[in-house]
N, CA, C and O atoms as a Tinker XYZ file with bonds, in Angstrom:
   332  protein
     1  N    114.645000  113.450000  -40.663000    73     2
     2  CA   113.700000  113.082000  -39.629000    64     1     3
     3  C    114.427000  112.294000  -38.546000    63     2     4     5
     4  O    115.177000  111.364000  -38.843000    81     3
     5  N    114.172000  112.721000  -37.121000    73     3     6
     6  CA   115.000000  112.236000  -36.414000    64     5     7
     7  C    114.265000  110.654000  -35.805000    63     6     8     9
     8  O    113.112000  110.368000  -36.124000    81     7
     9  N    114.962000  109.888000  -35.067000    73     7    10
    10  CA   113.821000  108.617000  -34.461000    64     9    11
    11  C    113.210000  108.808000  -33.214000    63    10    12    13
    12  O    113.612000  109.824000  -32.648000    81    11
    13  N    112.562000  108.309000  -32.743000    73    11    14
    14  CA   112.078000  108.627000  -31.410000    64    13    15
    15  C    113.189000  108.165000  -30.491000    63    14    16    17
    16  O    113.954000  107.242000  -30.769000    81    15
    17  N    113.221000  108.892000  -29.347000    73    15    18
    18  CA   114.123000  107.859000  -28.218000    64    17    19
    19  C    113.128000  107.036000  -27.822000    63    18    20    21
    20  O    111.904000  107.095000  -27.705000    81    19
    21  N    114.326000  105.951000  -27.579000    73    19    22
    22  CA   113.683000  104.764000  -26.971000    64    21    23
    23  C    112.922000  105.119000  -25.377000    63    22    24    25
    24  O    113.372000  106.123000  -24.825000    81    23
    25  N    111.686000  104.264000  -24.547000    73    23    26
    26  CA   111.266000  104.278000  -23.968000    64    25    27
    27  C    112.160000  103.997000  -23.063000    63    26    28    29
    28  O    112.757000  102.953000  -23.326000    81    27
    29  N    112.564000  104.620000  -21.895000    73    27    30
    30  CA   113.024000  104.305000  -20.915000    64    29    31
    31  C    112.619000  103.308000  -20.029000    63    30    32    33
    32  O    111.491000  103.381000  -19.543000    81    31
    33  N    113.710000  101.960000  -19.613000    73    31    34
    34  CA   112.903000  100.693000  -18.865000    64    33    35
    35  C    112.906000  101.289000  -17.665000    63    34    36    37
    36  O    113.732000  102.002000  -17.094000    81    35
    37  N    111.205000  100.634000  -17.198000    73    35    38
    38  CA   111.304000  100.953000  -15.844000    64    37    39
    39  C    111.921000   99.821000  -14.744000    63    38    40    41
    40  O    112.260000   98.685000  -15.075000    81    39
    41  N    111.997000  100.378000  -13.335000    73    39    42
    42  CA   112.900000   99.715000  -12.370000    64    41    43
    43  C    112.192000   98.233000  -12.435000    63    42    44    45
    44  O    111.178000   97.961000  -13.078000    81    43
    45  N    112.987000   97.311000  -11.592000    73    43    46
    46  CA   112.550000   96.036000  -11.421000    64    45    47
    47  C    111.153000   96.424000  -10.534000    63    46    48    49
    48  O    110.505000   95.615000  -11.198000    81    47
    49  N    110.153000   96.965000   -9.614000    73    47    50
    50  CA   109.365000   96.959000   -8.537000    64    49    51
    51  C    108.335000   97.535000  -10.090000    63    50    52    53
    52  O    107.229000   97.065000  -10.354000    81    51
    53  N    108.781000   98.215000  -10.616000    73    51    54
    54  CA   107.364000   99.024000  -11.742000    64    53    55
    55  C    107.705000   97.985000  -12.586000    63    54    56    57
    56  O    106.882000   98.211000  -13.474000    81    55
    57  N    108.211000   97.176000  -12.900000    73    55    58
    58  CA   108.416000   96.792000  -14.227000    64    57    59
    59  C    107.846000   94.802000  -13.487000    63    58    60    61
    60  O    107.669000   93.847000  -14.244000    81    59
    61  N    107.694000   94.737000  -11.947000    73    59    62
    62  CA   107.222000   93.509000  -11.650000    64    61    63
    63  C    105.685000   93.791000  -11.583000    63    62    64    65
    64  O    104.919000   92.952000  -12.057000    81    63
    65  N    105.231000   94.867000  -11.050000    73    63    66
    66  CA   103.683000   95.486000  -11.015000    64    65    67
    67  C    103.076000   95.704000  -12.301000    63    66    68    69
    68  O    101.945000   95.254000  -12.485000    81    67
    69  N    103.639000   96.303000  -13.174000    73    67    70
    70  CA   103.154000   95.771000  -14.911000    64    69    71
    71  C    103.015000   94.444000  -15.017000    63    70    72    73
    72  O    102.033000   93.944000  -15.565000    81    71
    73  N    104.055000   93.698000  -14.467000    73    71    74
    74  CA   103.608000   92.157000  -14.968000    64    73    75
    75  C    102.614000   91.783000  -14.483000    63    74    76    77
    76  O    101.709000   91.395000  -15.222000    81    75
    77  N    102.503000   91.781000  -13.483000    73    75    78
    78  CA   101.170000   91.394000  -12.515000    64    77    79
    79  C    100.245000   92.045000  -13.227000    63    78    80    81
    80  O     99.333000   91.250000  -13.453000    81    79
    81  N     99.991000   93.244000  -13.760000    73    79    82
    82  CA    98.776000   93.979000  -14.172000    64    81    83
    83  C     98.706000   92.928000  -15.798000    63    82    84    85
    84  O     97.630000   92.530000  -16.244000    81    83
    85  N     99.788000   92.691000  -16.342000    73    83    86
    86  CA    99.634000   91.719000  -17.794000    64    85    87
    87  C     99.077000   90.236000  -17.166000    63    86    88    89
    88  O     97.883000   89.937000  -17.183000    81    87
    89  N     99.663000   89.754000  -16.861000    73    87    90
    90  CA    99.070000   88.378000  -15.797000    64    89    91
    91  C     97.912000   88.375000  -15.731000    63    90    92    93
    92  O     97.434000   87.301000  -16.099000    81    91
    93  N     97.011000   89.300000  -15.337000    73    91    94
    94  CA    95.596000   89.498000  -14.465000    64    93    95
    95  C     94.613000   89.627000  -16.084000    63    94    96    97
    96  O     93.541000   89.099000  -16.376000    81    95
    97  N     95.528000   90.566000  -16.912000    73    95    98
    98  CA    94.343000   90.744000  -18.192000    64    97    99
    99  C     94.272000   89.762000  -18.766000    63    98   100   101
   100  O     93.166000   89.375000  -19.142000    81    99
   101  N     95.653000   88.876000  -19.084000    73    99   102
   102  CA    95.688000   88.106000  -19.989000    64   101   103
   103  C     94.439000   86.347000  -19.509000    63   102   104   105
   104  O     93.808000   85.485000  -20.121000    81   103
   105  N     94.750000   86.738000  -18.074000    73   103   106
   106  CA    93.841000   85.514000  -17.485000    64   105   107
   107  C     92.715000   86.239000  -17.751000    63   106   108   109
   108  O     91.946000   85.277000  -17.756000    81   107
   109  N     91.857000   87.378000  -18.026000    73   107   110
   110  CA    90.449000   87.330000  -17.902000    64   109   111
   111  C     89.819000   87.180000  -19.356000    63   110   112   113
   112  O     88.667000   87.030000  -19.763000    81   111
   113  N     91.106000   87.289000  -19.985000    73   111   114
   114  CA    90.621000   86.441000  -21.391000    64   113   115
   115  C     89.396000   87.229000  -22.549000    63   114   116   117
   116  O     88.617000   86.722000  -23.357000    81   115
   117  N     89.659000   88.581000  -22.192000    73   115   118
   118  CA    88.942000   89.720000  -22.682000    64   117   119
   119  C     89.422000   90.212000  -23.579000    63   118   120   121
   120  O     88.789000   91.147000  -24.070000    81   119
   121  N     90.601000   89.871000  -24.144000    73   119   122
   122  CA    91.136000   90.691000  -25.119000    64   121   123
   123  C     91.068000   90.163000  -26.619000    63   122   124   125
   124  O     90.712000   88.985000  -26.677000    81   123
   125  N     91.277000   90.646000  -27.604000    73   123   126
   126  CA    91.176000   90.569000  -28.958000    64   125   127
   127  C     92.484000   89.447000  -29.150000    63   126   128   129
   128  O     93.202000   89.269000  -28.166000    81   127
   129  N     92.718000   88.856000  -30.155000    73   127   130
   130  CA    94.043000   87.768000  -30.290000    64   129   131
   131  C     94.937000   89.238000  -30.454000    63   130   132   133
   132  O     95.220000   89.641000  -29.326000    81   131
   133  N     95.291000   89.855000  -31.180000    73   131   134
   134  CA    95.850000   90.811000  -31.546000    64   133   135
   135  C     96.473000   91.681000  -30.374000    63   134   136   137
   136  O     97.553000   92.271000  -30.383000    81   135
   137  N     95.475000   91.613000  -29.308000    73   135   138
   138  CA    95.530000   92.738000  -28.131000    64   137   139
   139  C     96.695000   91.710000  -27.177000    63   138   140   141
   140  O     97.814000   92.025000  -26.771000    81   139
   141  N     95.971000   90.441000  -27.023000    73   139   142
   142  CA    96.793000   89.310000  -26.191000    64   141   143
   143  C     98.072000   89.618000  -26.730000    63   142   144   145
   144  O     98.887000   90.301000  -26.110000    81   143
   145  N     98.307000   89.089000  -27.985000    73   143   146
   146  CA    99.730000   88.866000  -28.838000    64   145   147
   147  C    100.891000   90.635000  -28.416000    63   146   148   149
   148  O    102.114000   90.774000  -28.398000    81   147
   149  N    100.030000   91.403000  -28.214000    73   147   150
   150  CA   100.911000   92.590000  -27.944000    64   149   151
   151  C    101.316000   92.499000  -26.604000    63   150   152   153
   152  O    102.361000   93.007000  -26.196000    81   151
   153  N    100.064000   91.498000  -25.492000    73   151   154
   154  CA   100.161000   91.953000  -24.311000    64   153   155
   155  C    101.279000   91.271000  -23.675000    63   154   156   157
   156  O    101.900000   91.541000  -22.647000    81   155
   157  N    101.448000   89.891000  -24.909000    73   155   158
   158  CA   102.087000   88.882000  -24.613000    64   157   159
   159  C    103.659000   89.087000  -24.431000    63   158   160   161
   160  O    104.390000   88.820000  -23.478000    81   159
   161  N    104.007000   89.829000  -26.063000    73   159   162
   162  CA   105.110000   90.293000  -26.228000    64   161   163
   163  C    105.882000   91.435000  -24.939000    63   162   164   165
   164  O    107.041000   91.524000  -24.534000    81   163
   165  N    104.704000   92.131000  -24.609000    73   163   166
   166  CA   105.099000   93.277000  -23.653000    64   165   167
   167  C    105.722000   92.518000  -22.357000    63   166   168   169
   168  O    106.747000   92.855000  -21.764000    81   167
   169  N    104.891000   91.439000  -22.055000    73   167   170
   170  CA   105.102000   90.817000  -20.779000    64   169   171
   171  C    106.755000   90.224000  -21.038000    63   170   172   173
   172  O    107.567000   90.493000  -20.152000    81   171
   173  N    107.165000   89.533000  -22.083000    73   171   174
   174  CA   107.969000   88.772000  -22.023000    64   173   175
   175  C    108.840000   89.623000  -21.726000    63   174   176   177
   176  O    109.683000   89.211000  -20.929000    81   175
   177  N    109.030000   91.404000  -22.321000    73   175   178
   178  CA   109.704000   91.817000  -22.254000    64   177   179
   179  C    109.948000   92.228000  -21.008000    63   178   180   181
   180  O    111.128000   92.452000  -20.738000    81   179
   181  N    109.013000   92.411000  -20.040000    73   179   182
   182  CA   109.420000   92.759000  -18.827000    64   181   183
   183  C    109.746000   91.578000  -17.745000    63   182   184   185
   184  O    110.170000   91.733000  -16.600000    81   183
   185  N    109.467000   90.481000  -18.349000    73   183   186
   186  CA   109.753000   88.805000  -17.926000    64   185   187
   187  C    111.500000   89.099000  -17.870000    63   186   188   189
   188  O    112.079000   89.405000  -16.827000    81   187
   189  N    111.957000   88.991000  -18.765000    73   187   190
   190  CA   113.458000   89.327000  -19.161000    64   189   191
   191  C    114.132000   90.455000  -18.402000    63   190   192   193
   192  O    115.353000   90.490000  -18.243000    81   191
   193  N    113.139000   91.551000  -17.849000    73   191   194
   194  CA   114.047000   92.585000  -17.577000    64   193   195
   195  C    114.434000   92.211000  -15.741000    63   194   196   197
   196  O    115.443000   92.387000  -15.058000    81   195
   197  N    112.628000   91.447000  -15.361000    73   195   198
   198  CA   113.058000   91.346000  -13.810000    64   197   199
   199  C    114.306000   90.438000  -14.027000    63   198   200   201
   200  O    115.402000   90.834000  -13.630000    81   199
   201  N    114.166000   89.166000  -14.679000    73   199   202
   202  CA   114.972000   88.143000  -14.577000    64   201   203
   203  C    116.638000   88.747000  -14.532000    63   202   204   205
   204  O    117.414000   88.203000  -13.747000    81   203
   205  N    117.082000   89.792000  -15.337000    73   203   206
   206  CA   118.094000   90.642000  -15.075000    64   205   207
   207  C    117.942000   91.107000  -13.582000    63   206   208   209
   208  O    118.376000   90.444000  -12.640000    81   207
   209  N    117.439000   92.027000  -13.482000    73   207   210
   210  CA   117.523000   92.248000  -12.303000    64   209   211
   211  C    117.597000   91.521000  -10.691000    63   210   212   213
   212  O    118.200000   91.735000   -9.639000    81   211
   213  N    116.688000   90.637000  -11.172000    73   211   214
   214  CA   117.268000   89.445000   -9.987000    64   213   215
   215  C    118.687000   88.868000   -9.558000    63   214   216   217
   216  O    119.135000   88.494000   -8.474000    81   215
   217  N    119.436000   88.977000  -11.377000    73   215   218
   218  CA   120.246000   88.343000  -11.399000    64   217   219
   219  C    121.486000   89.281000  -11.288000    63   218   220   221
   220  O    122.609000   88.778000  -11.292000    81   219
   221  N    121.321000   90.601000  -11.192000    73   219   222
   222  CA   122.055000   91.864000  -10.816000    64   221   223
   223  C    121.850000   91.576000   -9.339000    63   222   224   225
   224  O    122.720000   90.828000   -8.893000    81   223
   225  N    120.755000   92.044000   -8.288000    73   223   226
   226  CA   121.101000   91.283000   -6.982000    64   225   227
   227  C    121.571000   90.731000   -6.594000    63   226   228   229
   228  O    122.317000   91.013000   -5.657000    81   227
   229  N    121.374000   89.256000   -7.228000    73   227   230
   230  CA   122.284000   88.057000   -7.129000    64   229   231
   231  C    123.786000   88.383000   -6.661000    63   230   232   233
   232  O    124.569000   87.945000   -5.817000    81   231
   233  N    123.778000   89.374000   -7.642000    73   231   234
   234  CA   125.583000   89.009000   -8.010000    64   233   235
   235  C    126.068000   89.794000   -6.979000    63   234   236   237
   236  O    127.185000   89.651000   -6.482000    81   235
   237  N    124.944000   90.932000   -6.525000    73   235   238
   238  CA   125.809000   92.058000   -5.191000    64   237   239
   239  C    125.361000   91.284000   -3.555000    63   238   240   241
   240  O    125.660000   91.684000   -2.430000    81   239
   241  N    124.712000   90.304000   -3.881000    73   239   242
   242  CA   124.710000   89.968000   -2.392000    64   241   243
   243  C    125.923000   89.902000   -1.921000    63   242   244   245
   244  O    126.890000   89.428000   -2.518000    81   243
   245  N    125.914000   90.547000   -0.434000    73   243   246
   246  CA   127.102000   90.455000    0.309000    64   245   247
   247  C    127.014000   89.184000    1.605000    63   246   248   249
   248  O    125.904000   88.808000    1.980000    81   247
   249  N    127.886000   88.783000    2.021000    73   247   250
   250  CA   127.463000   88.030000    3.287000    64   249   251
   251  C    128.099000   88.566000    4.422000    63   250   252   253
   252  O    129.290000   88.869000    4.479000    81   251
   253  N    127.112000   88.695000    5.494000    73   251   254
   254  CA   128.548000   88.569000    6.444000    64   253   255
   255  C    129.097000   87.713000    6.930000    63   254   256   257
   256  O    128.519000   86.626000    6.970000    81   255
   257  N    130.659000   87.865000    7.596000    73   255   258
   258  CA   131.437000   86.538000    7.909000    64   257   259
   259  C    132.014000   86.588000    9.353000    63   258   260   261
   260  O    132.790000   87.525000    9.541000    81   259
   261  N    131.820000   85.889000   10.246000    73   259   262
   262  CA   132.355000   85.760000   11.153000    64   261   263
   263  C    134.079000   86.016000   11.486000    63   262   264   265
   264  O    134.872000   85.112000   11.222000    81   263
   265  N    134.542000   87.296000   12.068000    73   263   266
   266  CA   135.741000   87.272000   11.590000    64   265   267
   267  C    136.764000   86.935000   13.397000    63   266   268   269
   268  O    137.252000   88.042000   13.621000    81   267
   269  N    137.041000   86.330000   14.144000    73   267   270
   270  CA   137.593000   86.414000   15.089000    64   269   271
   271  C    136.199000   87.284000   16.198000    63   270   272   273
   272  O    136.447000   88.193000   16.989000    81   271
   273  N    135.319000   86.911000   16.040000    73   271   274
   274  CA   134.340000   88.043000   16.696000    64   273   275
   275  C    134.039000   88.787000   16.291000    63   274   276   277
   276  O    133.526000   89.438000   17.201000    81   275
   277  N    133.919000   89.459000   15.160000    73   275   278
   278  CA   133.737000   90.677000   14.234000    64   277   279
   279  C    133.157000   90.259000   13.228000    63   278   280   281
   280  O    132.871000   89.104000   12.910000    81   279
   281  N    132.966000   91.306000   12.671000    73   279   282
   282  CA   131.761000   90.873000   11.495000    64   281   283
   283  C    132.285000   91.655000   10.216000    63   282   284   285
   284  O    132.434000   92.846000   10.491000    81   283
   285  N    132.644000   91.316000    8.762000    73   283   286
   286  CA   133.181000   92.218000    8.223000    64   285   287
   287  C    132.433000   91.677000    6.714000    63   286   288   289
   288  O    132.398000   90.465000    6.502000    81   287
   289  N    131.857000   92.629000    5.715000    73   287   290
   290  CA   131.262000   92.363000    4.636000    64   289   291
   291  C    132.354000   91.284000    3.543000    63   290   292   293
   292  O    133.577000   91.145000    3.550000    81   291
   293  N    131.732000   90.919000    3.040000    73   291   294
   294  CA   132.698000   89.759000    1.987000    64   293   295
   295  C    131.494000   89.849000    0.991000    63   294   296   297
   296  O    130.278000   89.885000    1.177000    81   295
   297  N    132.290000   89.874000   -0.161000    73   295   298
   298  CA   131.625000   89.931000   -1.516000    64   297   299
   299  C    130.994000   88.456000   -1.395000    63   298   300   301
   300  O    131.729000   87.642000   -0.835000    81   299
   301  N    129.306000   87.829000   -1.989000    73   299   302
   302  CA   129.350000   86.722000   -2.500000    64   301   303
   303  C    129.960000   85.841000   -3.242000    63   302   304   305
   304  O    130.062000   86.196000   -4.416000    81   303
   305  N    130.438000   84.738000   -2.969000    73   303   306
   306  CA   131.342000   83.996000   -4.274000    64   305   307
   307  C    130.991000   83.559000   -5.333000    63   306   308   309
   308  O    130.305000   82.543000   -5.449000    81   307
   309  N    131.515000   84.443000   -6.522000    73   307   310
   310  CA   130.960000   83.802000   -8.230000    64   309   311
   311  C    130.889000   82.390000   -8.066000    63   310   312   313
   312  O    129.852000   81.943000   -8.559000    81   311
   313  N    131.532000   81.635000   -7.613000    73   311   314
   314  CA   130.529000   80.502000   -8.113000    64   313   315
   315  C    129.497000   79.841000   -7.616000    63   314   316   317
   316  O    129.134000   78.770000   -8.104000    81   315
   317  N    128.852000   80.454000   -6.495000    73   315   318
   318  CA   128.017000   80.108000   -5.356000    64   317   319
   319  C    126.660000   80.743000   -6.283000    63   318   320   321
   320  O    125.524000   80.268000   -6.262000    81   319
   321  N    127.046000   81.755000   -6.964000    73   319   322
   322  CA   126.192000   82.936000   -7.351000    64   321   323
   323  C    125.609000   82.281000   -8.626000    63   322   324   325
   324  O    124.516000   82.636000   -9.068000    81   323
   325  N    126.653000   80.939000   -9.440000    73   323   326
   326  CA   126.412000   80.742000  -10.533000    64   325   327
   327  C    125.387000   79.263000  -10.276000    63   326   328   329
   328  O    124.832000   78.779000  -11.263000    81   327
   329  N    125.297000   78.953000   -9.611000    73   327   330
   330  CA   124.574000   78.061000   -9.968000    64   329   331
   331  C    122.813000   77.964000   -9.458000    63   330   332
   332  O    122.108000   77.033000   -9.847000    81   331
C-alpha cells in the first residue's frame, strides 16, 4: 500500500488568506473544541509557513546604491537582514 503524497503548501498570499479565513472562524467562536483544536493546529501551520516566507524576502531584498551617479543593485547585508 502506497502513502498518500503530501499536500502541497500553498504560496505565502493563499496560505496568508487561509489565515485570515482561520482568524475570522476561530473569533466567532462557533466551533466544536475539537473543530477549534484542528483549526488551531492548521493555523499555526500556516503561521510558520508565512513567517518563512517573510523571512525568504527578507533575505532577497536588494537595495539600491548610489554609485558615482548611477544606480547599481547590491545584495542586502546578512547582518542588517539578521536582526
Amino acid at each position: 500500500m502506497t502513502e498518500p503524497e503530501p499536500t502541497p503548501l500553498p504560496d505565502f498570499e493563499t496560505a496568508l488568506a487561509e489565515l485570515e479565513q482561520i482568524v475570522n472562524q476561530m473569533e466567532n467562536g462557533q466551533q466544536s473544541l475539537e473543530e477549534a483544536l484542528s483549526t488551531f493546529q492548521r493555523g499555526m501551520e500556516l503561521s510558520r509557513l508565512c513567517e518563512a516566507g517573510l523571512k525568504n524576502a527578507e533575505q532577497r531584498v536588494e537595495r539600491l546604491v548610489s554609485d558615482n551617479g548611477a544606480f547599481r543593485i547590491e545584495p542586502f547585508p546578512q547582518s542588517e537582514a539578521d536582526e
